[in-house]
Structures are given as C-alpha cells and as structure tokens.
N, CA, C and O of each residue as an XYZ file, in Angstrom:
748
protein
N       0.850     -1.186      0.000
C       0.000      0.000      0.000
C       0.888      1.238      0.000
O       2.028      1.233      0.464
N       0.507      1.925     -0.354
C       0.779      3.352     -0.820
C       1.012      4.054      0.541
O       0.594      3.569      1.592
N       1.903      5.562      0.452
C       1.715      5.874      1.951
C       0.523      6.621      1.897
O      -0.306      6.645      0.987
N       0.524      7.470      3.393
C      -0.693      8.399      3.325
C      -0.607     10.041      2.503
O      -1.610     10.728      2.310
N       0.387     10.329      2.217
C       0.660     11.070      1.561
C       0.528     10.895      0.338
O      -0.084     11.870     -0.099
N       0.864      9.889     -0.797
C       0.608      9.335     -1.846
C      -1.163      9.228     -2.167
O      -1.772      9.426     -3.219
N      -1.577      8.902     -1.036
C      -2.860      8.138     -1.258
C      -3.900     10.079     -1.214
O      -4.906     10.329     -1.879
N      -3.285     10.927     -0.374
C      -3.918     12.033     -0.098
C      -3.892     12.844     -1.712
O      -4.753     13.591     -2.177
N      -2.771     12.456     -2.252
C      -2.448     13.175     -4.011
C      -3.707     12.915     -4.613
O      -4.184     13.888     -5.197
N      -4.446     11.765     -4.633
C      -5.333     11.209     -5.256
C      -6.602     11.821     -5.641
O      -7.592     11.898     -4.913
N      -6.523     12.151     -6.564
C      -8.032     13.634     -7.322
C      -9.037     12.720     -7.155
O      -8.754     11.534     -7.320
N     -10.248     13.057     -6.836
C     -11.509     12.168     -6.789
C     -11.642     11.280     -7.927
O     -11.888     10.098     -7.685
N     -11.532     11.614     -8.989
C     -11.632     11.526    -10.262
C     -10.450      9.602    -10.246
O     -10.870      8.498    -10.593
N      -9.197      9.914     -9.779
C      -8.119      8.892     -9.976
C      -8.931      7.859     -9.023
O      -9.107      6.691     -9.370
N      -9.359      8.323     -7.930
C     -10.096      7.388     -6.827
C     -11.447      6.962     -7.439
O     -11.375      5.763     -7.710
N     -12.252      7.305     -7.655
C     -13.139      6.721     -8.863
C     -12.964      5.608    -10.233
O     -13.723      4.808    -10.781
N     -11.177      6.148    -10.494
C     -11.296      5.485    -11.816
C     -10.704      4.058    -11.032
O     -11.332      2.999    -11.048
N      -9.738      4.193    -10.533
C      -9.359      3.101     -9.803
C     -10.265      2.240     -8.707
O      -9.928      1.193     -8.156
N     -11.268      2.829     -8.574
C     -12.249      1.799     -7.901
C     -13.087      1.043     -8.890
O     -13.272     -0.171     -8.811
N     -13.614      1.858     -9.878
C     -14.263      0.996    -11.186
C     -13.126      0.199    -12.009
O     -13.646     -0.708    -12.660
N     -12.100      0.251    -12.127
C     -11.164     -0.954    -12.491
C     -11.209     -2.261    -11.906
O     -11.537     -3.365    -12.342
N     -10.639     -1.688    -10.393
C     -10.792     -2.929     -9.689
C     -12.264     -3.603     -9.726
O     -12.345     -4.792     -9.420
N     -13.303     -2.965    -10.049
C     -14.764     -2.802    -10.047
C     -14.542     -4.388    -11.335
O     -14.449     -5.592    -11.093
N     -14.529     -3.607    -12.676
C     -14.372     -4.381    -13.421
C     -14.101     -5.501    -13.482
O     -14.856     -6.332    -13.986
N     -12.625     -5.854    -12.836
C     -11.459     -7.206    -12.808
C     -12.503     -8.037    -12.470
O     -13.099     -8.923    -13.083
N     -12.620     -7.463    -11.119
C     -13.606     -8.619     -9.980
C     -15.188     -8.812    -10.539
O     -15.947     -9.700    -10.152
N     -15.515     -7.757    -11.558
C     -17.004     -8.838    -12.289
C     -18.127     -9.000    -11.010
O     -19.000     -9.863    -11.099
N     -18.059     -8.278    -10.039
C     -18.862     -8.074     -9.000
C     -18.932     -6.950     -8.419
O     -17.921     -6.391     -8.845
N     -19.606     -5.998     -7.507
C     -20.087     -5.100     -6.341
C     -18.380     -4.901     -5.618
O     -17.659     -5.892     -5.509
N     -18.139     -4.194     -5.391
C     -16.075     -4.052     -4.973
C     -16.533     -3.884     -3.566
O     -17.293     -2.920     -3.473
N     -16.338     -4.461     -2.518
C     -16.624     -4.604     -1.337
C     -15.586     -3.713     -0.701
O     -14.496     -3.736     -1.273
N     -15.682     -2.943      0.342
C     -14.611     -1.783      0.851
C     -13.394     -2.808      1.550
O     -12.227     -2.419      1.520
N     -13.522     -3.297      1.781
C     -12.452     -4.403      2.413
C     -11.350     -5.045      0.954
O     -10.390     -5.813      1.025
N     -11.908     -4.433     -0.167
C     -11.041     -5.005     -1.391
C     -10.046     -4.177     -1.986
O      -9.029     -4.473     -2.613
N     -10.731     -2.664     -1.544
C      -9.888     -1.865     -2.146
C      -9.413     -0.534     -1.308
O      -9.922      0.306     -0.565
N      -7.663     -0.965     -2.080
C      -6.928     -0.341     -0.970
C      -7.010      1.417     -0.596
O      -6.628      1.981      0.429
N      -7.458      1.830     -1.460
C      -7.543      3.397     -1.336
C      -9.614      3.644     -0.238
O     -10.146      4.744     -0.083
N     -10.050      2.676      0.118
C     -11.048      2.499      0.560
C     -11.608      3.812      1.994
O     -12.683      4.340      2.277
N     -10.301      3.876      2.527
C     -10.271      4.880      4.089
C     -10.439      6.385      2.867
O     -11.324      7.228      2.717
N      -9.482      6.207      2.378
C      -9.879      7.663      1.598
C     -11.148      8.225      0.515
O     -11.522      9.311      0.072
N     -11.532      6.819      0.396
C     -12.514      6.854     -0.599
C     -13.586      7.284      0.356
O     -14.254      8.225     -0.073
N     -13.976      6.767      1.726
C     -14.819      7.022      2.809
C     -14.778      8.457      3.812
O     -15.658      8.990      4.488
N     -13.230      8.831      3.552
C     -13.321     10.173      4.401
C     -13.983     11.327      3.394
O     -14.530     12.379      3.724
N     -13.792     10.873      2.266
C     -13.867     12.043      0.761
C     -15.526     11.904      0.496
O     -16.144     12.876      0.061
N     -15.979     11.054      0.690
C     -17.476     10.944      0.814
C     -18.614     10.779      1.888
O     -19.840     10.882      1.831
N     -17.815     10.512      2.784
C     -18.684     10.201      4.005
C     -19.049      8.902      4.329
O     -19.174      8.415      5.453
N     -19.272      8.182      2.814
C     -19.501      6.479      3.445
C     -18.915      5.234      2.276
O     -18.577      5.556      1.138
N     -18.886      4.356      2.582
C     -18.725      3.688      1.670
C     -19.361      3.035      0.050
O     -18.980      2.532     -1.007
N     -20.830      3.567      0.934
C     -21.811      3.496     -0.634
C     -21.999      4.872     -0.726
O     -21.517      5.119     -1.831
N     -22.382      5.884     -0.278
C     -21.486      7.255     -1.343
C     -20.892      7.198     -2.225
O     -21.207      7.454     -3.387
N     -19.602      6.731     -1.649
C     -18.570      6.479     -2.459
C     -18.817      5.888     -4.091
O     -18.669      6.351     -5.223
N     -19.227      4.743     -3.561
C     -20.164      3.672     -4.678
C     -20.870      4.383     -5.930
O     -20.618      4.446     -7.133
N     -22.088      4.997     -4.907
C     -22.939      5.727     -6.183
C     -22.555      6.891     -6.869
O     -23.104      7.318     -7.885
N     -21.296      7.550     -6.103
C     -21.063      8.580     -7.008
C     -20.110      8.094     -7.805
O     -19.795      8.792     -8.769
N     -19.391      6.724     -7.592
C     -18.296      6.240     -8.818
C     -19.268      5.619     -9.839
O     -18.802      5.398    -10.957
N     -20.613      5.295     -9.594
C     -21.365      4.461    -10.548
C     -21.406      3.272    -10.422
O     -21.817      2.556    -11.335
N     -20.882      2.672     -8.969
C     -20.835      1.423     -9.181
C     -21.916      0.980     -8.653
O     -22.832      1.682     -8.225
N     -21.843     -0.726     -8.659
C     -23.311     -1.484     -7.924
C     -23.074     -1.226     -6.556
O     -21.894     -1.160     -6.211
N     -24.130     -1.036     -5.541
C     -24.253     -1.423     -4.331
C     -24.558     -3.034     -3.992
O     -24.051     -3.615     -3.032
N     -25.405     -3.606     -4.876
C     -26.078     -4.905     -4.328
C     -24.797     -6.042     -4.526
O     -23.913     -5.774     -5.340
N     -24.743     -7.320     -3.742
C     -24.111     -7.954     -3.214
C     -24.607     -9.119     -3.691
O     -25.637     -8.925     -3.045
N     -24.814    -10.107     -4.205
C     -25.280    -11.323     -4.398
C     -24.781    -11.940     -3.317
O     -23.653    -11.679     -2.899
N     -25.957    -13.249     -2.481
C     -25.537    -13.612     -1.210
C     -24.676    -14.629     -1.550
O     -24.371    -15.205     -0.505
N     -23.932    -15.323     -2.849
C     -23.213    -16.169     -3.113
C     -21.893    -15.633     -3.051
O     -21.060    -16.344     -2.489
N     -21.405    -14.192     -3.647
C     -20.476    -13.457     -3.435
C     -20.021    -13.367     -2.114
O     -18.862    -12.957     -2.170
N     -20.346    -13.539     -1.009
C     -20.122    -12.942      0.507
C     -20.151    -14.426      1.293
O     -21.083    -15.227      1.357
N     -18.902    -14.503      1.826
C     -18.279    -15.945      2.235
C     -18.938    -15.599      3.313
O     -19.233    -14.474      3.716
N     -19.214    -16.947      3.890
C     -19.694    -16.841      5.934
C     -18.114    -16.077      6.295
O     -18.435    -15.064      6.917
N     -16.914    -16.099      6.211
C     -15.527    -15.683      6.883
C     -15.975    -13.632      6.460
O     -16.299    -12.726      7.228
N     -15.772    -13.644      4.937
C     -15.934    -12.694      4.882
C     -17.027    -11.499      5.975
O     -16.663    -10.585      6.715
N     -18.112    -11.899      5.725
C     -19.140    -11.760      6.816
C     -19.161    -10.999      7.823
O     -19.697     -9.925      8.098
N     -18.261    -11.970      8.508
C     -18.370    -12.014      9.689
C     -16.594    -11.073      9.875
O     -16.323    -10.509     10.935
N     -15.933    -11.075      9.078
C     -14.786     -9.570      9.204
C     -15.403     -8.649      8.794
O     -14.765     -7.694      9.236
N     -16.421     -8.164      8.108
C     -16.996     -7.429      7.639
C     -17.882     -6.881      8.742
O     -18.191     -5.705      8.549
N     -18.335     -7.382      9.764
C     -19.352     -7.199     10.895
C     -18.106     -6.970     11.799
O     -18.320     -6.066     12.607
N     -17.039     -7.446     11.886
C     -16.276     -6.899     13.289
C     -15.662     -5.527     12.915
O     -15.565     -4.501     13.589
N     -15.252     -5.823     11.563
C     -14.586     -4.248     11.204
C     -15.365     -2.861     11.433
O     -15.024     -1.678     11.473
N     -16.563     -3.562     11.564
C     -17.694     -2.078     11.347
C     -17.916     -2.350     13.257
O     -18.164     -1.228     13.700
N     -17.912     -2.921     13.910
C     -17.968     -3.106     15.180
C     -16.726     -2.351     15.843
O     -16.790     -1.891     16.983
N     -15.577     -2.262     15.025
C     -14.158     -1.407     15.470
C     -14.263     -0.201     15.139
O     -13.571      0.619     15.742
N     -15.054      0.181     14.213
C     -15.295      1.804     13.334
C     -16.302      1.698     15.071
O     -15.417      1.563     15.917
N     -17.101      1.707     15.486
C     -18.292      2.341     15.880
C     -18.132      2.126     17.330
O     -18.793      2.792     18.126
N     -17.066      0.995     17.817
C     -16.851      0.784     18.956
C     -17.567      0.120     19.360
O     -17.706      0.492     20.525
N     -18.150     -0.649     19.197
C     -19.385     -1.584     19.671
C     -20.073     -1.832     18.849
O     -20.202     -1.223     17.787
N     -20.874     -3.193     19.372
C     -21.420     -4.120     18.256
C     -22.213     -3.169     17.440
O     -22.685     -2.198     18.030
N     -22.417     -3.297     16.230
C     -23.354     -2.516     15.284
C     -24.706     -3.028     15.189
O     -24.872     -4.222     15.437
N     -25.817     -2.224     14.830
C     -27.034     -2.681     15.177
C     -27.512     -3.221     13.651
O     -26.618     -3.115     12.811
N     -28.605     -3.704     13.235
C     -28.584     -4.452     12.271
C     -28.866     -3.263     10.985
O     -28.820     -3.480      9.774
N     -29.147     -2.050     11.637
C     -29.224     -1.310     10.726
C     -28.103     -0.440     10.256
O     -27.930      0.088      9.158
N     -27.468     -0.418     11.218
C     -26.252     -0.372     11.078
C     -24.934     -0.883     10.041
O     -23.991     -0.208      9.627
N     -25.290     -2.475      9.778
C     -24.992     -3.055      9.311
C     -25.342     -3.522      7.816
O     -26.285     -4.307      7.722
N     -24.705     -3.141      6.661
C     -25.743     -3.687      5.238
C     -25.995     -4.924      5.163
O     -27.049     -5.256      4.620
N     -25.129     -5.902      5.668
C     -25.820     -7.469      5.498
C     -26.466     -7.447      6.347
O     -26.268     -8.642      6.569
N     -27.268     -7.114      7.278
C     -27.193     -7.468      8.709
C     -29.156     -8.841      8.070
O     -29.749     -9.757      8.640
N     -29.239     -8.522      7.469
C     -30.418     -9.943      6.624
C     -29.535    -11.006      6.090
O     -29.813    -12.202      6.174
N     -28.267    -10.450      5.437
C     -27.937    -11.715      4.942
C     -27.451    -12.526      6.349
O     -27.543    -13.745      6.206
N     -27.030    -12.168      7.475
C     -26.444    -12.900      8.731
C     -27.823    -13.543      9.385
O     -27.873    -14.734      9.692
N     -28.801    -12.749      9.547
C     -29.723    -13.049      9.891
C     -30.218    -14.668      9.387
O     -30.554    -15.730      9.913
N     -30.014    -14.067      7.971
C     -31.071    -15.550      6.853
C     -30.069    -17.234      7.321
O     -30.482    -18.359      7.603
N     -28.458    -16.571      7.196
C     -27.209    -17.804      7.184
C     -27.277    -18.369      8.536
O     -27.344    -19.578      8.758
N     -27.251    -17.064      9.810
C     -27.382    -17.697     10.936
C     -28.622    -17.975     12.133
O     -28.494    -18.445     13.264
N     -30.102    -17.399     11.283
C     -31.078    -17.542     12.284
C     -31.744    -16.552     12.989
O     -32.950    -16.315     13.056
N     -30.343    -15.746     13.753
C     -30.535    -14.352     14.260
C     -29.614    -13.676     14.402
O     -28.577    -14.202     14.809
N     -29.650    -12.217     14.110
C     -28.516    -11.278     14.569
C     -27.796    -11.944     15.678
O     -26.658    -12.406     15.594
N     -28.781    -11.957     17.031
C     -27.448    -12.478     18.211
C     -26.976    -13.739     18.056
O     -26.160    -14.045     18.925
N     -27.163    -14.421     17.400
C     -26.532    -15.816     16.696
C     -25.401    -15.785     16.132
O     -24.493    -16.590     16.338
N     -25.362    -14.442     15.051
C     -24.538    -13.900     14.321
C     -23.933    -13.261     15.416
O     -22.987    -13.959     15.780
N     -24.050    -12.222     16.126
C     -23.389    -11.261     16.888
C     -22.407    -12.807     17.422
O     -21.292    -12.855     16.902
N     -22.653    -13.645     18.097
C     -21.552    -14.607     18.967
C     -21.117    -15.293     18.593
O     -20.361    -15.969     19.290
N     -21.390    -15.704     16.632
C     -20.188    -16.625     16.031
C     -18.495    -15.590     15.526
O     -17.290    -15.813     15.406
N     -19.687    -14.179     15.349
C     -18.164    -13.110     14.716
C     -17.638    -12.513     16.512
O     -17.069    -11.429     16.643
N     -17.879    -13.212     17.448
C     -17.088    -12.514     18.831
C     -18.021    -11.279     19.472
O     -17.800    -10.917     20.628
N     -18.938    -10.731     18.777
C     -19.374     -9.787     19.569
C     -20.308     -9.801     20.469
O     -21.087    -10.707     20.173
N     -20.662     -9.222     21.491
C     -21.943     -9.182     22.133
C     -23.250     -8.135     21.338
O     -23.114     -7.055     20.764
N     -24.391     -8.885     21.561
C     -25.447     -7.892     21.209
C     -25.634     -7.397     22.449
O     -25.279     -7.861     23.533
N     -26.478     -5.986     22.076
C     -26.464     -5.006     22.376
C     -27.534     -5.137     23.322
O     -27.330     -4.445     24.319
N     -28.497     -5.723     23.349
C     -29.938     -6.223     24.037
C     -29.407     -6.748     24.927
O     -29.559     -6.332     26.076
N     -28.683     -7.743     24.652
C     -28.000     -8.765     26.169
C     -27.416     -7.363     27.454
O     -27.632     -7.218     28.657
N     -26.717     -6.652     26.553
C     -26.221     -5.521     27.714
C     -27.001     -4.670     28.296
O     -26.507     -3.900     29.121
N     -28.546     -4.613     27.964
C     -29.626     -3.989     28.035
C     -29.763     -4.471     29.792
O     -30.018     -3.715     30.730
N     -29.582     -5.511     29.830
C     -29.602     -5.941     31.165
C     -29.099     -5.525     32.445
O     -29.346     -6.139     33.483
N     -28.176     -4.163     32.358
C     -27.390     -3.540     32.494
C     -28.199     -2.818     33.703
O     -29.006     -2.161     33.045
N     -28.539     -2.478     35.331
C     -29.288     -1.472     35.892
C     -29.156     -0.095     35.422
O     -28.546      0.042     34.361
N     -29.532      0.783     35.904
C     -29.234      1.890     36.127
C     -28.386      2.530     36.573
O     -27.751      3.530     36.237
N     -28.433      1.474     37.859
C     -26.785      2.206     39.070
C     -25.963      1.763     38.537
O     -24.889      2.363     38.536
N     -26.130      0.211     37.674
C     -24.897      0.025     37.027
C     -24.299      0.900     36.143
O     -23.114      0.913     35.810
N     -25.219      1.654     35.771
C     -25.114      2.320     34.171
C     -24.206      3.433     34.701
O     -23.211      3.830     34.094
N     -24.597      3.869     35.795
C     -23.438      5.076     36.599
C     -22.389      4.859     37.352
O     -21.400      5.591     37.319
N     -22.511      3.732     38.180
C     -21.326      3.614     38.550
C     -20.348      3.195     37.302
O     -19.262      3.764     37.193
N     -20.633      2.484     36.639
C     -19.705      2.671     35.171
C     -19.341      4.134     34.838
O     -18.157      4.338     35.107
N     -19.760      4.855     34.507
C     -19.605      5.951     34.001
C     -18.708      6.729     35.126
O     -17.694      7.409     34.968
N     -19.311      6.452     36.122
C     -18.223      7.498     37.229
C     -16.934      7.172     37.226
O     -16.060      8.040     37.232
N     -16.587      5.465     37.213
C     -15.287      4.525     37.074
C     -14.398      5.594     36.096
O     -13.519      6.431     36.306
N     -15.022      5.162     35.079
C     -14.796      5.991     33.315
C     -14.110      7.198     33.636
O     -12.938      7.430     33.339
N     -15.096      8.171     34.426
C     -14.237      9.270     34.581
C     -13.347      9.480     35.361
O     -12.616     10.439     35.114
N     -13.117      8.756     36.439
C     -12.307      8.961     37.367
C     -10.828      8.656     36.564
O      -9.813      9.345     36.670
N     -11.001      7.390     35.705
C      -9.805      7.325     34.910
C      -9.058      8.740     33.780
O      -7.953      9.272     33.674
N     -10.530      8.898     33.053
C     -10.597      9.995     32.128
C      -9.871     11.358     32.975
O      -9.028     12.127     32.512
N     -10.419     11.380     34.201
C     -10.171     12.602     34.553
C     -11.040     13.494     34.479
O     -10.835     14.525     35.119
N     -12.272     13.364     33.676
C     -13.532     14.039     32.650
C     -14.358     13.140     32.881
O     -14.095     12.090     33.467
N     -15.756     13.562     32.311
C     -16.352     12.731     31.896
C     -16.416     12.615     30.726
O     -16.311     13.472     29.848
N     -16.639     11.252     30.643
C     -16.561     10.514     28.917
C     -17.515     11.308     28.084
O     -18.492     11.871     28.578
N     -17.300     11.335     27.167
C     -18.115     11.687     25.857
C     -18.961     10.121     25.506
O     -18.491      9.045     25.874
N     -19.903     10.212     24.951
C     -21.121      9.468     25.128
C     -20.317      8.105     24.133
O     -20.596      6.915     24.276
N     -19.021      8.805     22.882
C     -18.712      7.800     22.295
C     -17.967      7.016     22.966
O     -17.979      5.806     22.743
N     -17.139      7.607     23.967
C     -15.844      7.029     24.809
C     -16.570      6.179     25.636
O     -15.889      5.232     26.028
N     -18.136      6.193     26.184
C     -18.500      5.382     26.690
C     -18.944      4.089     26.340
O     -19.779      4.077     25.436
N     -18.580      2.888     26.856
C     -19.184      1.747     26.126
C     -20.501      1.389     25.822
O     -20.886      0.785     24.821
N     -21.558      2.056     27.325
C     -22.971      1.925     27.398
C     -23.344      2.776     26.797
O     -24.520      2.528     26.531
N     -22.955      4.011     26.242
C     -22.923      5.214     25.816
C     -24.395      5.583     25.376
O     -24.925      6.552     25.920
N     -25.318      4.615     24.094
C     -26.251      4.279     23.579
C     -27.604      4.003     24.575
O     -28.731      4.495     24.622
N     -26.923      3.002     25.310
C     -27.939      2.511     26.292
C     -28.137      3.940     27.272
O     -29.287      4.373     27.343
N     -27.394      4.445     27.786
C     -27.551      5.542     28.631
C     -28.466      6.426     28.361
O     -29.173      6.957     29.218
N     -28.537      6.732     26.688
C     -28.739      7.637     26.195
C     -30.784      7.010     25.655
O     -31.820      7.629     25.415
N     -30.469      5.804     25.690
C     -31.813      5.248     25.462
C     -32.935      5.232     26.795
O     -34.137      5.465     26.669
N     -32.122      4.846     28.310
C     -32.392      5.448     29.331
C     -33.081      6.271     29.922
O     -34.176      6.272     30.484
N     -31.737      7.469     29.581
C     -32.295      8.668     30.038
C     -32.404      9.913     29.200
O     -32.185     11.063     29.579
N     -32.679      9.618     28.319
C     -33.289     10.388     27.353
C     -31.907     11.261     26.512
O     -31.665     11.016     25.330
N     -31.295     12.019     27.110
C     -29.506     12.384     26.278
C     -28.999     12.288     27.159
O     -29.475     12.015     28.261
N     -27.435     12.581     26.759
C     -26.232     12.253     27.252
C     -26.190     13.152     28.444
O     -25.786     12.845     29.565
N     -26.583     14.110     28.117
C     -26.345     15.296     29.259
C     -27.204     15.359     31.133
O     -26.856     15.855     32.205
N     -28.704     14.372     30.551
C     -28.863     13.958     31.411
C     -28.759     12.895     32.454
O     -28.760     12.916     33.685
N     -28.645     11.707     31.308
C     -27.395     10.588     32.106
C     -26.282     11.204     33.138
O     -26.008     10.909     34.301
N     -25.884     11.941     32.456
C     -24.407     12.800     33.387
C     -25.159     13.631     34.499
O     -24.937     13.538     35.707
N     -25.850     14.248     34.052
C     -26.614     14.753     35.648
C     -27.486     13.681     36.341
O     -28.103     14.090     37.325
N     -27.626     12.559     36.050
C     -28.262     11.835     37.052
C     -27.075     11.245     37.807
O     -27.078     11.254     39.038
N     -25.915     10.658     37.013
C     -24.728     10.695     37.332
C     -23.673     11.703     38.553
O     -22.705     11.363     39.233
N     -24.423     13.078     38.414
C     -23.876     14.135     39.396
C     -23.140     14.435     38.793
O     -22.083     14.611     39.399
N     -23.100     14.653     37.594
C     -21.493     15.320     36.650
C     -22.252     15.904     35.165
O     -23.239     15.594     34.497
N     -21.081     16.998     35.099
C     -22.064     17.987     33.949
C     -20.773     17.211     32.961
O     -19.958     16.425     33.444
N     -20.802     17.580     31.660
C     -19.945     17.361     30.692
C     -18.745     18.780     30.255
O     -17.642     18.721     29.712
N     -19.214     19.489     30.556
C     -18.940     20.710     31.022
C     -18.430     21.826     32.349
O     -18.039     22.992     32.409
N     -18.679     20.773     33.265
C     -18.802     21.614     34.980
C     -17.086     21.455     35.286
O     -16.581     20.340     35.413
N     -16.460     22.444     35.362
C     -15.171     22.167     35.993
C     -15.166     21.835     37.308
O     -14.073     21.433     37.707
N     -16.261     21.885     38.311
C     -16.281     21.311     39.853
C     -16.712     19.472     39.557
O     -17.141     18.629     40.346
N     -16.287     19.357     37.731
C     -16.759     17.816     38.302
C     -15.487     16.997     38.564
O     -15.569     15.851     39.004
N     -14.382     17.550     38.309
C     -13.067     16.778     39.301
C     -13.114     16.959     40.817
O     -12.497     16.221     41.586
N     -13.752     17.810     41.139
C     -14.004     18.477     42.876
C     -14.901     16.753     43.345
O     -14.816     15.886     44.214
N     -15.759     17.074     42.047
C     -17.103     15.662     42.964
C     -16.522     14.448     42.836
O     -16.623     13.562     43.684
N     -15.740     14.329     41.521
C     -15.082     12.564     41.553
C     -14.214     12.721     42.641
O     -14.174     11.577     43.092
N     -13.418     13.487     43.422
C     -12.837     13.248     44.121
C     -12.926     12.629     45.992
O     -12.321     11.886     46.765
N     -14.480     13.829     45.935
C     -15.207     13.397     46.851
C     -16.221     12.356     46.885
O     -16.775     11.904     47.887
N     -16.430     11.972     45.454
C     -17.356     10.422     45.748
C     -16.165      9.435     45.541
O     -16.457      8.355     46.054
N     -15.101      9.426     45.051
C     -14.016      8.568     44.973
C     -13.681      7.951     46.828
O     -13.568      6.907     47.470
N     -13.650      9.177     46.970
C     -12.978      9.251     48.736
C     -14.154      8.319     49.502
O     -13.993      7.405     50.311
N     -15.081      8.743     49.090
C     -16.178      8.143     50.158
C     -16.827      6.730     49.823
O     -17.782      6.079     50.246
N     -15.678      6.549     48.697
C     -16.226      4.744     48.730
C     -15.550      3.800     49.241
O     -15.983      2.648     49.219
C-alpha cells in the first residue's frame, strides 16, 4: 500500500477510476475491504456506498459473493469503526447474517461480539457507577462515544447530558473533578 501522503495526491476523479477498475477485474459489487484506497474513498465521501454511487458502481451484493468468513470480518470491522457491536441497521448485510445464521445475536456470537440487548440488562446504578469509574480514569467525563454503554444511557435517560446529571457530573462543569474526588474518597 501506498503511503498516506501518496494516497492524499489522489483527485476524486483517480479514486473513482481506480475503484471501477478494480470494479471491473472482480465482475462483481467491490466490497470496501477489497480496495486499498477504501479509508480515503470514505473520508472524501462520508460512506462507503457514497462512495459507490457517485463512482457508478453497484451497491447490491449477491448472497453467493459474501463468504460466511468474509461476513463475519466485515461485521467486526464495522464493530471497530463504531466501537461496539453494530445494530442491524447499522450493518448492510445485517439480513444476509440473519437468513445464514437464524438471528442477529446468533450472528453477533459466532463473529465474537456481544449484542447489544444482552447488555440492556445492564441497571441503572450500574449504568453510573460505570460511568463514574470511566471518569475517574478519564479525569472528565466521557463523551457518550468514549463510553461503552454510551447508547444505552442515552436510550435510558433520554440524552447524554442527562445521564451525566443523574450521574452528578455535567460534561462541562469544571467542579466535576471536585465531585469525583469526593465520591471517589467516600467509597
């Protein structure tokens, strides 16, 4: 691969033509995992089928094209972009995993991940004393992405901002190192 400097030279136009080549060879839908200029093709458009429709290429996937291995790197890689398991909408196969394995969380625990429902199980106090942990490390409080429950919190208690005040911490409050220090102390 090219460096990042090399790959940054690249006029939309060269990144286009070189994705419909490789497009061509392969006689199928160019899956982002195939082609190497792919991170740039995604920062320059925003997504990976962006990318797609403004080069002209196919989006659709034939389910014979897409190995169970493939799949299932394809579901963790997007689980590493987002930090946590991806939801099925999230996900463009997330039917074809469904149809191969039965159910998303079927799928979610053959590719390693947890679904997201299972963590649903999660209390409330749990949901904060997590978060307080978080910051005490942070120093801050987490940003809703830095958090793992982040979603769930936010499904909870309606936004992030109020999670954190049920929590006793603003996202914003400089007295919230004053309070981790004093709920730190008093446990």
């Amino acid at each position: 691969m090219e460096n990042d400097s090399s790959q940054e030279a690249l006029s939309n136009i060269e990144l286009i033509h070189l994705a419909r080549k490789k497009g061509r060879k392969m006689r199928r839908p160019l899956m982002e995992s195939e082609f190497e200029y792919a991170d740039l093709a995604v920062s320059r458009y925003g997504s990976w089928k962006s990318f797609l429709q403004a080069a002209g290429l196919k989006l659709d996937y034939p389910e014979d094209t897409v190995s169970d291995e493939h799949l299932i790197m394809l579901v963790q890689k997007k689980a590493a972009e987002l930090g946590r398991s991806p939801t099925t909408k999230e996900f463009g196969y997330s039917s074809l995993a469904m149809k191969r394995y039965g159910s998303w969380r079927h799928f979610l625990q053959v590719a390693g991940l947890r679904d997201r429902k299972a963590i649903s199980k999660i209390s409330d106090e749990e949901l904060i004393d997590l978060v307080i942990k978080q910051s005490a490390e942070l120093g801050k409080a987490p940003t809703k992405k830095q958090f793992e429950h982040g979603d769930l919190a936010v499904e909870r208690f309606g936004r992030w901002t109020y999670f954190l005040e049920s929590a006793g911490m603003s996202p914003h409050d400089e007295t919230f190192r004053r309070y981790l220090k004093r709920t730190l102390y008093l446990r």
